[in-house]
PDB file of N, CA, C and O in Angstrom:
ATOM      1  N   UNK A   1     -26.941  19.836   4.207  1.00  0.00           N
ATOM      2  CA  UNK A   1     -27.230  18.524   4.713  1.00  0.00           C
ATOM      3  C   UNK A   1     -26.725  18.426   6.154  1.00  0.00           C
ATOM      4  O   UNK A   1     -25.601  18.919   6.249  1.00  0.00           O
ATOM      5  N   UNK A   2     -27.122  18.027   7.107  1.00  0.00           N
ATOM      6  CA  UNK A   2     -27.274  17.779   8.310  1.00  0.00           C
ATOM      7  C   UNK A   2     -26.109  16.803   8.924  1.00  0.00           C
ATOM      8  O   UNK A   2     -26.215  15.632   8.561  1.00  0.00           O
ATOM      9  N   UNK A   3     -25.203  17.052   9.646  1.00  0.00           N
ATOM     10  CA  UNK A   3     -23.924  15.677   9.532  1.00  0.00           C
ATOM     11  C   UNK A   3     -24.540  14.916  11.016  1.00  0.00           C
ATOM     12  O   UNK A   3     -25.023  15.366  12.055  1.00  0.00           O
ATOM     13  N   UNK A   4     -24.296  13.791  10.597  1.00  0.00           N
ATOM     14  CA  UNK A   4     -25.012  12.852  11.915  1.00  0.00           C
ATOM     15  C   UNK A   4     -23.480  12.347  12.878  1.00  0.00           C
ATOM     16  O   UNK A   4     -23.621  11.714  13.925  1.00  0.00           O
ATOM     17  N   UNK A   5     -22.449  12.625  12.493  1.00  0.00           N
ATOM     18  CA  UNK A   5     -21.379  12.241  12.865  1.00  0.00           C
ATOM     19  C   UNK A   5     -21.195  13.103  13.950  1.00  0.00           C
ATOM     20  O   UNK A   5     -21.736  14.195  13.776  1.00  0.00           O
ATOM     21  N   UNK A   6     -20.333  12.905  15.508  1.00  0.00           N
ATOM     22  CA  UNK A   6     -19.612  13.785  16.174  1.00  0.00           C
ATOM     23  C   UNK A   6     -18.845  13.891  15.693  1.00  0.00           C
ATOM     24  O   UNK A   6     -18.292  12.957  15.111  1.00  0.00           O
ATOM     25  N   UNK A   7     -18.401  15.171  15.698  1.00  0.00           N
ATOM     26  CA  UNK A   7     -17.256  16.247  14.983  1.00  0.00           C
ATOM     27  C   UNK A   7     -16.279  16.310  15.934  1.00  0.00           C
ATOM     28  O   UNK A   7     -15.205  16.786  15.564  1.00  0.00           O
ATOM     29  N   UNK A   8     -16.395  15.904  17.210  1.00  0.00           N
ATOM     30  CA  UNK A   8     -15.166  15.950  18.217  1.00  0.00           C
ATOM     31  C   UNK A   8     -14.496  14.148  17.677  1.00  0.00           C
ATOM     32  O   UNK A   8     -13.271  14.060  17.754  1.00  0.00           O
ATOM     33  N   UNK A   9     -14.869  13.502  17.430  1.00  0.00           N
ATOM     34  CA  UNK A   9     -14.680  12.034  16.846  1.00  0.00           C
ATOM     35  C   UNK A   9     -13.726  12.300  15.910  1.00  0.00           C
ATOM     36  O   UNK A   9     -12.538  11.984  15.983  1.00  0.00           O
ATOM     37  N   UNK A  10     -14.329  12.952  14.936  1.00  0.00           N
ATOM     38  CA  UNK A  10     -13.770  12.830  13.337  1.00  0.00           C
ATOM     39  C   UNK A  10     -12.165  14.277  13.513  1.00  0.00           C
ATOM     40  O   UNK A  10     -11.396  14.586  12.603  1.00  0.00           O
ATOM     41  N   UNK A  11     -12.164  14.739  14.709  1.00  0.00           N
ATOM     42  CA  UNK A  11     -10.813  15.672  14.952  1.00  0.00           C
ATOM     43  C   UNK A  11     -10.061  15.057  15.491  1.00  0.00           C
ATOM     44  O   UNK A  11      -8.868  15.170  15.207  1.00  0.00           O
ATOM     45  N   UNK A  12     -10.532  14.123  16.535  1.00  0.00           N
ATOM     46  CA  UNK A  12      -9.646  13.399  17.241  1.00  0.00           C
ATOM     47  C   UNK A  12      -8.904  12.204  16.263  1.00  0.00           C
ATOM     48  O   UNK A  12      -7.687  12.031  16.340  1.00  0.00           O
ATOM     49  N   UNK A  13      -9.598  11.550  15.512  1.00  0.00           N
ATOM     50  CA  UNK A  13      -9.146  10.987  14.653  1.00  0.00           C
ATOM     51  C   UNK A  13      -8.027  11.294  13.517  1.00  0.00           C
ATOM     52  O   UNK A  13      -6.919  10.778  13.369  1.00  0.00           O
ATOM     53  N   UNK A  14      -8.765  12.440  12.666  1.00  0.00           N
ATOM     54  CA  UNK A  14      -7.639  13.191  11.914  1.00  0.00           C
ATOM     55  C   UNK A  14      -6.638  13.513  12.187  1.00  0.00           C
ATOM     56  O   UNK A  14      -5.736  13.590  11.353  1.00  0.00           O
ATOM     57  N   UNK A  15      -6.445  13.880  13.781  1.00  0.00           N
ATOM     58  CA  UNK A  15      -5.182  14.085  14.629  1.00  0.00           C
ATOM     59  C   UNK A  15      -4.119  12.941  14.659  1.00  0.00           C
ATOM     60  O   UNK A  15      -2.899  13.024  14.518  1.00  0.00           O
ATOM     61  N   UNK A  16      -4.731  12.099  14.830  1.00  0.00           N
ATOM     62  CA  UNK A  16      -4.041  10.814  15.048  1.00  0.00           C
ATOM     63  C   UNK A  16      -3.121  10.203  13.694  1.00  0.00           C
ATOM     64  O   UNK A  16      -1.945   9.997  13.393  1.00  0.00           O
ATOM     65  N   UNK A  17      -4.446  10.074  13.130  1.00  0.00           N
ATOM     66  CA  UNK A  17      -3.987   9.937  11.611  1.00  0.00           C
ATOM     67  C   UNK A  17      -2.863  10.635  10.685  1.00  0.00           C
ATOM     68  O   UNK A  17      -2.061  10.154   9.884  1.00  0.00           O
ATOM     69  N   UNK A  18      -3.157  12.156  11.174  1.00  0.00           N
ATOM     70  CA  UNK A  18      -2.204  12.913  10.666  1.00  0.00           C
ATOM     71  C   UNK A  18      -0.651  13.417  11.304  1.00  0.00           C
ATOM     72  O   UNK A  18       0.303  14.090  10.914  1.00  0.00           O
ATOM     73  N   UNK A  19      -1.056  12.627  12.557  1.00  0.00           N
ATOM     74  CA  UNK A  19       0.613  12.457  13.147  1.00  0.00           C
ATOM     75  C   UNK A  19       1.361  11.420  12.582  1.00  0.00           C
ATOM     76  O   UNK A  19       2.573  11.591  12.714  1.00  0.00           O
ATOM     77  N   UNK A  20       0.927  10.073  11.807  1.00  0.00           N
ATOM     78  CA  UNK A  20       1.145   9.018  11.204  1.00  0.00           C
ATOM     79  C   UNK A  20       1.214   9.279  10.062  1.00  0.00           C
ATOM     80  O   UNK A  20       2.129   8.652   9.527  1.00  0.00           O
ATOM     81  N   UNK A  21       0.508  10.124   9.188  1.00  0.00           N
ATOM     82  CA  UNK A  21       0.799  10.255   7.999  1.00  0.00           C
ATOM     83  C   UNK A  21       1.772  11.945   7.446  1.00  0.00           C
ATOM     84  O   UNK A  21       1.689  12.586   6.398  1.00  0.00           O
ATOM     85  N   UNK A  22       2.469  12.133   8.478  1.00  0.00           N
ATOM     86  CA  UNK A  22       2.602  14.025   8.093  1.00  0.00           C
ATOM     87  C   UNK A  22       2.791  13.506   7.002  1.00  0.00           C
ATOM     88  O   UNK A  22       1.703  12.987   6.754  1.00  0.00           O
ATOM     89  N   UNK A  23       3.465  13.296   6.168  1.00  0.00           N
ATOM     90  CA  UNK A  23       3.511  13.756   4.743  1.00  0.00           C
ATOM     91  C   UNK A  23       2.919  13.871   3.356  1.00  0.00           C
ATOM     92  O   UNK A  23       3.235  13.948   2.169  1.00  0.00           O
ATOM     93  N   UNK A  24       1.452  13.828   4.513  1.00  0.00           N
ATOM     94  CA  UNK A  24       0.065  14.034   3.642  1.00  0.00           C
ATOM     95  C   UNK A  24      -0.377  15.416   4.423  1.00  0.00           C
ATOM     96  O   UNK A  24       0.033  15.768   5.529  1.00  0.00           O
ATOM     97  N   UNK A  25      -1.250  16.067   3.637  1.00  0.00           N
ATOM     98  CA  UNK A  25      -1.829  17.297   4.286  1.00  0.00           C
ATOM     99  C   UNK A  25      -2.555  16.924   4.918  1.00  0.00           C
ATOM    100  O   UNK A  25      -3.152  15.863   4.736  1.00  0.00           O
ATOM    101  N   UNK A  26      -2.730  17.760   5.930  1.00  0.00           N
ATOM    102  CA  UNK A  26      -4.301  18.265   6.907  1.00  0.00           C
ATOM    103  C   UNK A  26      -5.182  18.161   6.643  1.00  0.00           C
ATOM    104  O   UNK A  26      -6.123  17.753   7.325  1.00  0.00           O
ATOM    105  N   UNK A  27      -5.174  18.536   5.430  1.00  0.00           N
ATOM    106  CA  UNK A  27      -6.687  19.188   4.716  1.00  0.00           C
ATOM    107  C   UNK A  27      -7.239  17.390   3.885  1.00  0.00           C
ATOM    108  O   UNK A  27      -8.359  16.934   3.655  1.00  0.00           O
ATOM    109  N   UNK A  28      -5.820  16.811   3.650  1.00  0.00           N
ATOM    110  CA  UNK A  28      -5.941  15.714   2.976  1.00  0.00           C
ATOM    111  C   UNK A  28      -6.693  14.694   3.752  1.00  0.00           C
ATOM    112  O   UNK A  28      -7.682  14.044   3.415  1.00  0.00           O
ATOM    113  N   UNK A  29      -5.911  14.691   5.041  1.00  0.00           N
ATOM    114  CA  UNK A  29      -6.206  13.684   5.932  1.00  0.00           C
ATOM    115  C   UNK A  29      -7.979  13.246   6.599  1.00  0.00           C
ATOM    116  O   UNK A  29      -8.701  12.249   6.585  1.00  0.00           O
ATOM    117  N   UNK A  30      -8.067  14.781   7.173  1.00  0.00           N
ATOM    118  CA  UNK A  30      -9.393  15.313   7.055  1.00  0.00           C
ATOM    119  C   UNK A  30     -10.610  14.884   6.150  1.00  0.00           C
ATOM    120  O   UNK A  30     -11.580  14.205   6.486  1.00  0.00           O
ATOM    121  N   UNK A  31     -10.349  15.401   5.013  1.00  0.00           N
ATOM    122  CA  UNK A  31     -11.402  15.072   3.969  1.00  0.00           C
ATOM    123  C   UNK A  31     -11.386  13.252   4.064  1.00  0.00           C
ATOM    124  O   UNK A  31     -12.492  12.711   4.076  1.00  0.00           O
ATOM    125  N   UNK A  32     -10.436  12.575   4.113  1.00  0.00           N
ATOM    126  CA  UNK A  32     -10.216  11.243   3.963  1.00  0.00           C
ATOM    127  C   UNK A  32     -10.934  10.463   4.975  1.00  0.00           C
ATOM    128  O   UNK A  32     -11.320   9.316   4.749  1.00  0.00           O
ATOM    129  N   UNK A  33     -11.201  11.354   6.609  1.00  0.00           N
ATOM    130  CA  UNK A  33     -11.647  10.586   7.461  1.00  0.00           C
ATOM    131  C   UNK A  33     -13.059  10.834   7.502  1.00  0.00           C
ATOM    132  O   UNK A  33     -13.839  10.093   8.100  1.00  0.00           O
ATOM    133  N   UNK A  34     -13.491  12.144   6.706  1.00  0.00           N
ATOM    134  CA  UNK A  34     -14.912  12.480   6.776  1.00  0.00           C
ATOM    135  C   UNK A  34     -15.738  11.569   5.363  1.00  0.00           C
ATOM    136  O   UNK A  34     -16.957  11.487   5.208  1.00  0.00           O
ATOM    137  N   UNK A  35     -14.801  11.038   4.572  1.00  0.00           N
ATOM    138  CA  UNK A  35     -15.211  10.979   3.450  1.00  0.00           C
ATOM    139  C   UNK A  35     -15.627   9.004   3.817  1.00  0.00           C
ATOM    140  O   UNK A  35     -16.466   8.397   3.151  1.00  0.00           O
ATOM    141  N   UNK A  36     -14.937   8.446   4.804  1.00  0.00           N
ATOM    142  CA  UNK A  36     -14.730   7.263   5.071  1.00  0.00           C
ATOM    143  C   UNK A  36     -16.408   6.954   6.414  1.00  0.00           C
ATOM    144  O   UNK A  36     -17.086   5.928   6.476  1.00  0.00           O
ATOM    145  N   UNK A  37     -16.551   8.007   7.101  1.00  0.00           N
ATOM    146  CA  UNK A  37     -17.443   8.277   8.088  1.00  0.00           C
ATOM    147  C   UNK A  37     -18.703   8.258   6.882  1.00  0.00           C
ATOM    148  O   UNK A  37     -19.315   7.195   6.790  1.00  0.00           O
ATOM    149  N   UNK A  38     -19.010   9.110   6.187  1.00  0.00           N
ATOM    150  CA  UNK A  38     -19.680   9.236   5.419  1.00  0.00           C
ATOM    151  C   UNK A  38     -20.491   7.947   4.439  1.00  0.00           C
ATOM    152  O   UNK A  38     -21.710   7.798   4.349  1.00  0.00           O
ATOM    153  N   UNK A  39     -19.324   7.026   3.702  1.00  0.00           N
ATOM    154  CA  UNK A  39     -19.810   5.880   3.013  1.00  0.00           C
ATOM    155  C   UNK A  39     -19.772   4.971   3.849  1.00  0.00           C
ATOM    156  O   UNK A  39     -20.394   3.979   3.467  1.00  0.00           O
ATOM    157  N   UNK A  40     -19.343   4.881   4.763  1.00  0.00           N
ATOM    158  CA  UNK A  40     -20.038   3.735   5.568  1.00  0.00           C
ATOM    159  C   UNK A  40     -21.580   3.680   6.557  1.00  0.00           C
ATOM    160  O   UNK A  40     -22.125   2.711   7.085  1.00  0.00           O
ATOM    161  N   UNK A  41     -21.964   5.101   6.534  1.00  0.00           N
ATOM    162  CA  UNK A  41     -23.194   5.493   7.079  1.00  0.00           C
ATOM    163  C   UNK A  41     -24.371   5.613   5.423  1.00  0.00           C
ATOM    164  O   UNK A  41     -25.593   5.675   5.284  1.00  0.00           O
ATOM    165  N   UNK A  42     -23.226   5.596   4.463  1.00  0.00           N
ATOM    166  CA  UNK A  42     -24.671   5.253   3.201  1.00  0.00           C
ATOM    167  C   UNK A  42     -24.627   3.933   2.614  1.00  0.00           C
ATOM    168  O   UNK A  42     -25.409   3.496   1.769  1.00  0.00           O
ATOM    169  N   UNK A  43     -23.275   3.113   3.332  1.00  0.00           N
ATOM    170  CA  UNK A  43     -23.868   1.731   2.848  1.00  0.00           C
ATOM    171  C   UNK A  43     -24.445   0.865   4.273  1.00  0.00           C
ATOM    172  O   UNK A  43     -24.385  -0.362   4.365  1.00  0.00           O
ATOM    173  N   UNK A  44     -24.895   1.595   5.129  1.00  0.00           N
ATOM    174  CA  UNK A  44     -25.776   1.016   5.986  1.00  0.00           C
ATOM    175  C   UNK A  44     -24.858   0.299   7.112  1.00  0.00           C
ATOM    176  O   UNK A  44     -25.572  -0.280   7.931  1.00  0.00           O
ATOM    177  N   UNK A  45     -23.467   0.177   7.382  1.00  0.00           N
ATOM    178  CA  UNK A  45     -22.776  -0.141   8.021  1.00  0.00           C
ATOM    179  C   UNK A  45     -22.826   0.515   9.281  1.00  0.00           C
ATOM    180  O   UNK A  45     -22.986   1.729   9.152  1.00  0.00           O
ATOM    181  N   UNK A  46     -22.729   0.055  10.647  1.00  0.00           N
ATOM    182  CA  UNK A  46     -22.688   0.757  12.144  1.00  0.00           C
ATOM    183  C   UNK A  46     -21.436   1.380  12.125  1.00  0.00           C
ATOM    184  O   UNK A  46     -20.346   0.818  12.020  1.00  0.00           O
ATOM    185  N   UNK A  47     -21.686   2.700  12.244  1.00  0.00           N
ATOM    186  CA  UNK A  47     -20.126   3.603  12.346  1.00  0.00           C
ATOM    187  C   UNK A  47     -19.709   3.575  13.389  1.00  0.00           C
ATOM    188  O   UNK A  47     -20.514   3.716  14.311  1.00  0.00           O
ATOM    189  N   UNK A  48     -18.317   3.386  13.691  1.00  0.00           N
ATOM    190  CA  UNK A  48     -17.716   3.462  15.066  1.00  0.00           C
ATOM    191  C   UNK A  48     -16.825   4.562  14.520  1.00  0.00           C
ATOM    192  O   UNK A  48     -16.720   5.021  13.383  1.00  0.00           O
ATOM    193  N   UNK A  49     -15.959   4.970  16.133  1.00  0.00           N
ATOM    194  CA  UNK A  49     -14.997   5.823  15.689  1.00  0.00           C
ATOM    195  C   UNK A  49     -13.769   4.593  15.100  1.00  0.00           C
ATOM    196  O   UNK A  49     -12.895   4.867  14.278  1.00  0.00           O
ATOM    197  N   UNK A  50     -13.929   3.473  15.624  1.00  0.00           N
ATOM    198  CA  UNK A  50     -12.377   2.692  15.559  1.00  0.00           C
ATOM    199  C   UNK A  50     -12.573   2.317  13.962  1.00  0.00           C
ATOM    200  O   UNK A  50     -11.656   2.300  13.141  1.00  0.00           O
ATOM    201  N   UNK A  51     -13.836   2.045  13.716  1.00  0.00           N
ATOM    202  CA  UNK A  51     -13.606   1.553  12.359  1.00  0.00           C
ATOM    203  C   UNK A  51     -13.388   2.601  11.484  1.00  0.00           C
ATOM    204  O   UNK A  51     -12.445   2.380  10.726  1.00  0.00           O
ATOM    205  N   UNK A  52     -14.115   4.011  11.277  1.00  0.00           N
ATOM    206  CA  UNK A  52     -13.376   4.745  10.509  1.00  0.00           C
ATOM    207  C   UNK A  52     -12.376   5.119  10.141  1.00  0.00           C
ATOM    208  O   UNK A  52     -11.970   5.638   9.101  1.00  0.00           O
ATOM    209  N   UNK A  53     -11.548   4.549  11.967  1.00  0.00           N
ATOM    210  CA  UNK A  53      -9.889   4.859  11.915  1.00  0.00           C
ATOM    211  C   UNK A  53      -9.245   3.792  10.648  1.00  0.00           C
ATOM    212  O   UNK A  53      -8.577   3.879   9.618  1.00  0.00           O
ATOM    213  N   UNK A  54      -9.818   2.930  11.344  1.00  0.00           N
ATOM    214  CA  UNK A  54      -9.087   1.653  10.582  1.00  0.00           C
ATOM    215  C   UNK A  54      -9.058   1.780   9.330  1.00  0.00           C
ATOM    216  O   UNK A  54      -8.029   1.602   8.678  1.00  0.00           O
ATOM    217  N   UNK A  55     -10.071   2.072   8.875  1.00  0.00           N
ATOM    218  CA  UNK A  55     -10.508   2.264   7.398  1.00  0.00           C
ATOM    219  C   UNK A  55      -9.690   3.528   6.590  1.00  0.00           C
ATOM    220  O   UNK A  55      -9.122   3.267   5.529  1.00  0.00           O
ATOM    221  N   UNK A  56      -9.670   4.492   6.980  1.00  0.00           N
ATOM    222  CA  UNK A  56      -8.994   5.643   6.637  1.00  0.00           C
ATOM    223  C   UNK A  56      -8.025   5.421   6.630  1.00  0.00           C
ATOM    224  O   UNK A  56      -7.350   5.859   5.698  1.00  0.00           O
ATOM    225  N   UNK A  57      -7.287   4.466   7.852  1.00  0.00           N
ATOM    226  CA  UNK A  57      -5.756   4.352   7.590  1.00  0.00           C
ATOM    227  C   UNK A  57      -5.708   3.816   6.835  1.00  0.00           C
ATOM    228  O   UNK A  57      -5.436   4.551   5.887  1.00  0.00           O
ATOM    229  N   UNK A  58      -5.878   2.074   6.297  1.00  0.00           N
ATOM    230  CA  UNK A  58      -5.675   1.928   4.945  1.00  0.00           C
ATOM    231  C   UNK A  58      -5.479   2.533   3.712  1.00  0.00           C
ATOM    232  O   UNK A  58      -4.503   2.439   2.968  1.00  0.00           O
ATOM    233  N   UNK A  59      -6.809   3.352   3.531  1.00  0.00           N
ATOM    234  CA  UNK A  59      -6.527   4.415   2.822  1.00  0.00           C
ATOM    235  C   UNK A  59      -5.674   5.499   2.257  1.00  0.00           C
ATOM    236  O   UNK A  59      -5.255   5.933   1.184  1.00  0.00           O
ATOM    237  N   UNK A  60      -5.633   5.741   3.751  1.00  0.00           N
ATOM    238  CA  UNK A  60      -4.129   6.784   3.592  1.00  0.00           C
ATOM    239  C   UNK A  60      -3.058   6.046   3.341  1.00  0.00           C
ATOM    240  O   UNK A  60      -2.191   6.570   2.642  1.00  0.00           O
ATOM    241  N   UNK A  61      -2.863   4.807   3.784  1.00  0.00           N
ATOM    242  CA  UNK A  61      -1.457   4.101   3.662  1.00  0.00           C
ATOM    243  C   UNK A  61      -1.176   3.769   2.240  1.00  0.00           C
ATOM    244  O   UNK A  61      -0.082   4.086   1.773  1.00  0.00           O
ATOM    245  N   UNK A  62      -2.352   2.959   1.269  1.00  0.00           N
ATOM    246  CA  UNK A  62      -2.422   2.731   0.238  1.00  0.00           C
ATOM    247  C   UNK A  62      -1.898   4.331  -0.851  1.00  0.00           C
ATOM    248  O   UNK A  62      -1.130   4.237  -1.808  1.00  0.00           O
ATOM    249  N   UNK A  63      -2.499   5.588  -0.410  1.00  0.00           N
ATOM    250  CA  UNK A  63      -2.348   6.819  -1.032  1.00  0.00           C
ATOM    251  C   UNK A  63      -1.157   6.969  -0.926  1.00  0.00           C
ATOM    252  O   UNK A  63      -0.524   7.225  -1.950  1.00  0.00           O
ATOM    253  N   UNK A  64      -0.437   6.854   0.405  1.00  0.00           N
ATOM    254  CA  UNK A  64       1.097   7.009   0.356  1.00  0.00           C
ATOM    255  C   UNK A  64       1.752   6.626  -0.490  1.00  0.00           C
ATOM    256  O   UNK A  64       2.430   7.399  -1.167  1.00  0.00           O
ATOM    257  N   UNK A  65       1.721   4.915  -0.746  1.00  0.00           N
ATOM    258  CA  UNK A  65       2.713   4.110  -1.124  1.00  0.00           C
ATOM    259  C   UNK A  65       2.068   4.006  -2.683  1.00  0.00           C
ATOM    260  O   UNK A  65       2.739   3.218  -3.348  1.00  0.00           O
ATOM    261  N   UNK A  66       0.951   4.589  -3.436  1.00  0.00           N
ATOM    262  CA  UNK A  66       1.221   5.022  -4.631  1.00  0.00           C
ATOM    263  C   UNK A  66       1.624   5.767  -5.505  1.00  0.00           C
ATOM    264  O   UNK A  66       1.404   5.893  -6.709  1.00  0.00           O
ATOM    265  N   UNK A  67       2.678   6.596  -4.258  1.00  0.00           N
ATOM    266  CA  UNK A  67       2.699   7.633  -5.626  1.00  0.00           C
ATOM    267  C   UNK A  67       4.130   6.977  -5.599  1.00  0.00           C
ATOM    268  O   UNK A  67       4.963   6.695  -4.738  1.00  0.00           O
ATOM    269  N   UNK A  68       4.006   6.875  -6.956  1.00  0.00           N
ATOM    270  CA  UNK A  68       5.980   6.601  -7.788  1.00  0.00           C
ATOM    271  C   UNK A  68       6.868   6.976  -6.989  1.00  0.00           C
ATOM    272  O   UNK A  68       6.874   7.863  -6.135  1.00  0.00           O
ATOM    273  N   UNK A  69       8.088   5.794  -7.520  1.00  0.00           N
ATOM    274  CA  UNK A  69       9.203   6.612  -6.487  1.00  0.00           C
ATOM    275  C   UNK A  69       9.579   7.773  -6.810  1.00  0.00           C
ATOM    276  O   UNK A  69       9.746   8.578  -5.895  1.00  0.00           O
ATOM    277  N   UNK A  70       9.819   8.189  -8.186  1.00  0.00           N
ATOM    278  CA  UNK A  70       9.985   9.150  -9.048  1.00  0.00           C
ATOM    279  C   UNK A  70       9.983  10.458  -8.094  1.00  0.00           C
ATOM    280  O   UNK A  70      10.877  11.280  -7.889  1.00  0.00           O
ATOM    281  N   UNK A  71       8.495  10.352  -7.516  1.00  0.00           N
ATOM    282  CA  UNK A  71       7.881  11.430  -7.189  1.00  0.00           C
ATOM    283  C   UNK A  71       8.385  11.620  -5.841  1.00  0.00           C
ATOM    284  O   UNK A  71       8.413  12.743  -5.337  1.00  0.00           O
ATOM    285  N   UNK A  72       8.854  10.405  -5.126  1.00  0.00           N
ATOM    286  CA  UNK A  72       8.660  10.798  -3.680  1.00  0.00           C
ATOM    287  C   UNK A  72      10.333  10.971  -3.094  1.00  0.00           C
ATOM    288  O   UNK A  72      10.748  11.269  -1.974  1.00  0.00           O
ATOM    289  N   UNK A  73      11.192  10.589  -4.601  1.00  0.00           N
ATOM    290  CA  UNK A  73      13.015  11.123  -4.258  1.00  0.00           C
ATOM    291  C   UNK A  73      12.662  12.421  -4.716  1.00  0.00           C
ATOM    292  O   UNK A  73      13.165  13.215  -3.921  1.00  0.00           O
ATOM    293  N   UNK A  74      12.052  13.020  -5.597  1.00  0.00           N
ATOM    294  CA  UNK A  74      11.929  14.556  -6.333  1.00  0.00           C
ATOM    295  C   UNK A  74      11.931  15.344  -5.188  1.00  0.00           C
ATOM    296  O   UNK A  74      12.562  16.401  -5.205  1.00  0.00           O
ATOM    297  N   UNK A  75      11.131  14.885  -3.884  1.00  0.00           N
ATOM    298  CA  UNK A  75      10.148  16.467  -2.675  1.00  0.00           C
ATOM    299  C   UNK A  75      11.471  16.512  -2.328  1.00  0.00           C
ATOM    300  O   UNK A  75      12.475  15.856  -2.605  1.00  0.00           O
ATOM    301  N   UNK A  76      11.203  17.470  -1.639  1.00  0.00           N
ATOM    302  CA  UNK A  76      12.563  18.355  -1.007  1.00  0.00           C
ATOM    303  C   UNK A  76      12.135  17.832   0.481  1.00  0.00           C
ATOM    304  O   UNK A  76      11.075  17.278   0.774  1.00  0.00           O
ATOM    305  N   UNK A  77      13.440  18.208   1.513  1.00  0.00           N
ATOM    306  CA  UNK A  77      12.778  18.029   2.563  1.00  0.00           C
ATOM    307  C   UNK A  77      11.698  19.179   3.474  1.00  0.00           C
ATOM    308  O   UNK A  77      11.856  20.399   3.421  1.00  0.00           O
ATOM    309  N   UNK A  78      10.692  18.546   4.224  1.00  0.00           N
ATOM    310  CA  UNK A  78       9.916  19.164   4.535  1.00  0.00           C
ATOM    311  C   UNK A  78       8.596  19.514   3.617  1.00  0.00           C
ATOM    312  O   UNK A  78       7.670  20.152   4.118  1.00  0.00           O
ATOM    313  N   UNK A  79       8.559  19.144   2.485  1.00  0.00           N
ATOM    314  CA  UNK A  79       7.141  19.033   1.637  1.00  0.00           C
ATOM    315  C   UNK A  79       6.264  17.939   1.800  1.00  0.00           C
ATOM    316  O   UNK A  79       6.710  16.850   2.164  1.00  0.00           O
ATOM    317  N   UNK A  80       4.879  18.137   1.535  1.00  0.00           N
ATOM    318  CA  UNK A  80       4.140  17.100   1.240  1.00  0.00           C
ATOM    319  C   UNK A  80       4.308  16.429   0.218  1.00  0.00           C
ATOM    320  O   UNK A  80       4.978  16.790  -0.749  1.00  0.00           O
ATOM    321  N   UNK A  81       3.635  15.244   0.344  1.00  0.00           N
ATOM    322  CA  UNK A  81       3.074  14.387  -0.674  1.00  0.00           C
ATOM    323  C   UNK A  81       2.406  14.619  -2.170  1.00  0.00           C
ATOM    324  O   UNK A  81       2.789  14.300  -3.296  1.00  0.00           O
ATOM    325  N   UNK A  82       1.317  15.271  -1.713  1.00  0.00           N
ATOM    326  CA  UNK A  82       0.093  15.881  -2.228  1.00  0.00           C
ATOM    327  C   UNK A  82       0.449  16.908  -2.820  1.00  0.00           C
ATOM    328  O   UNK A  82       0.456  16.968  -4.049  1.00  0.00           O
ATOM    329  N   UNK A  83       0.894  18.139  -1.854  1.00  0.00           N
ATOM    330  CA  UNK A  83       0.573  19.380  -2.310  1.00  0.00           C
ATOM    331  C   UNK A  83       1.826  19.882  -2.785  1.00  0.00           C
ATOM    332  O   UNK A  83       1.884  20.659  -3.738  1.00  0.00           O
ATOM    333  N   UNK A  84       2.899  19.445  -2.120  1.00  0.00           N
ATOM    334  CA  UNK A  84       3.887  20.350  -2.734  1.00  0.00           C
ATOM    335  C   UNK A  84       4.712  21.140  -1.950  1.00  0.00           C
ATOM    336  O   UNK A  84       5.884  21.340  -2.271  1.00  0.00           O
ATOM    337  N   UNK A  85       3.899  21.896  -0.333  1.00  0.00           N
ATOM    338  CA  UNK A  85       3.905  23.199  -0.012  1.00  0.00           C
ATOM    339  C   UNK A  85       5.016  22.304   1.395  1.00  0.00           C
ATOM    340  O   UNK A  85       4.913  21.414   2.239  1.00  0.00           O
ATOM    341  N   UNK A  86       5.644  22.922   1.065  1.00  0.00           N
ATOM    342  CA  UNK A  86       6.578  23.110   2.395  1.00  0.00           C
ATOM    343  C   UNK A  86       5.686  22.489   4.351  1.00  0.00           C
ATOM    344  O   UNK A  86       5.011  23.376   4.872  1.00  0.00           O
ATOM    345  N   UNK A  87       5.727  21.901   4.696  1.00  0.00           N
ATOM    346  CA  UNK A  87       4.929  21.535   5.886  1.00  0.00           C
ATOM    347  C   UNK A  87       5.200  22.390   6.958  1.00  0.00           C
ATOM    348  O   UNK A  87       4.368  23.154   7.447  1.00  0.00           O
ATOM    349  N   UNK A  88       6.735  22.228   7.446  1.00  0.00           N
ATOM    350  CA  UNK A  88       7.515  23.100   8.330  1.00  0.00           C
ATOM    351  C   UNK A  88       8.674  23.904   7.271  1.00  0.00           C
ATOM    352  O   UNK A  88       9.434  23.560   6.365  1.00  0.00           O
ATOM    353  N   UNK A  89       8.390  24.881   7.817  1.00  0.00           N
ATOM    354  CA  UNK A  89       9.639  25.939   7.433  1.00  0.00           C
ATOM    355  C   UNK A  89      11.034  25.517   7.796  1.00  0.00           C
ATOM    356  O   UNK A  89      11.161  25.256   8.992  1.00  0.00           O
ATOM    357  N   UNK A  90      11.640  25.444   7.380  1.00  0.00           N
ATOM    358  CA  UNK A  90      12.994  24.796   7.389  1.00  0.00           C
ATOM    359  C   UNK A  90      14.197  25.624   8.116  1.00  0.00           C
ATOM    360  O   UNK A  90      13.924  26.821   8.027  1.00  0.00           O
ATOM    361  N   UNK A  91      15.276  25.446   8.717  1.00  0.00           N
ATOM    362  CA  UNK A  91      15.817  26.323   9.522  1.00  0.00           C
ATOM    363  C   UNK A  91      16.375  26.871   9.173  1.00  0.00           C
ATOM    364  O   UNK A  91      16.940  26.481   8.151  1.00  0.00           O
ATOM    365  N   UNK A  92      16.744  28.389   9.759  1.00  0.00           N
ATOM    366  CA  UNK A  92      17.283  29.152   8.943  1.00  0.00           C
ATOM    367  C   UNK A  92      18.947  29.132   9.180  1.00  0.00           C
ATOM    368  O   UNK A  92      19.680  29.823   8.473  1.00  0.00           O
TER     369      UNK A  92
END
């Protein structure tokens, strides 16, 4: 399928996003801003770059602040959210 979106848009964005959210993945953040670009171009809405931002951040913010506390005293430092995996290597 053919993406109608600029792809320099949707990096610059993820960038942004994912300096605000490190403790979500890359890969997370990403999919979240393409996935937000996407349903608003199939429910007929005018895509901007600002509104996808806007929109995604919610998103991401809402994803943050659901996961249990349980879960988010458990990570060690330097892990994600999501995945688990160490973000930065920790010093030696």
């Amino acid at each position: 399928m053919l993406q109608t979106f600029p792809v320099q848009d949707l990096r610059q964005i993820s960038a942004r996003l994912h300096d605000e959210f490190s403790g979500l993945s890359h890969r997370c953040v990403e999919r979240c801003v393409s996935d937000t670009w996407n349903c608003a171009e199939h429910l007929g809405i005018p895509v901007t770059p600002h509104l996808v931002e806007r929109v995604a951040r919610e998103h991401l913010e809402a994803m943050v602040n659901s996961v249990p506390p349980s879960r988010k005293a458990g990570l060690r430092s330097g892990t994600t959210l999501f995945t688990g995996h160490r973000a930065v290597p920790e010093p030696r």
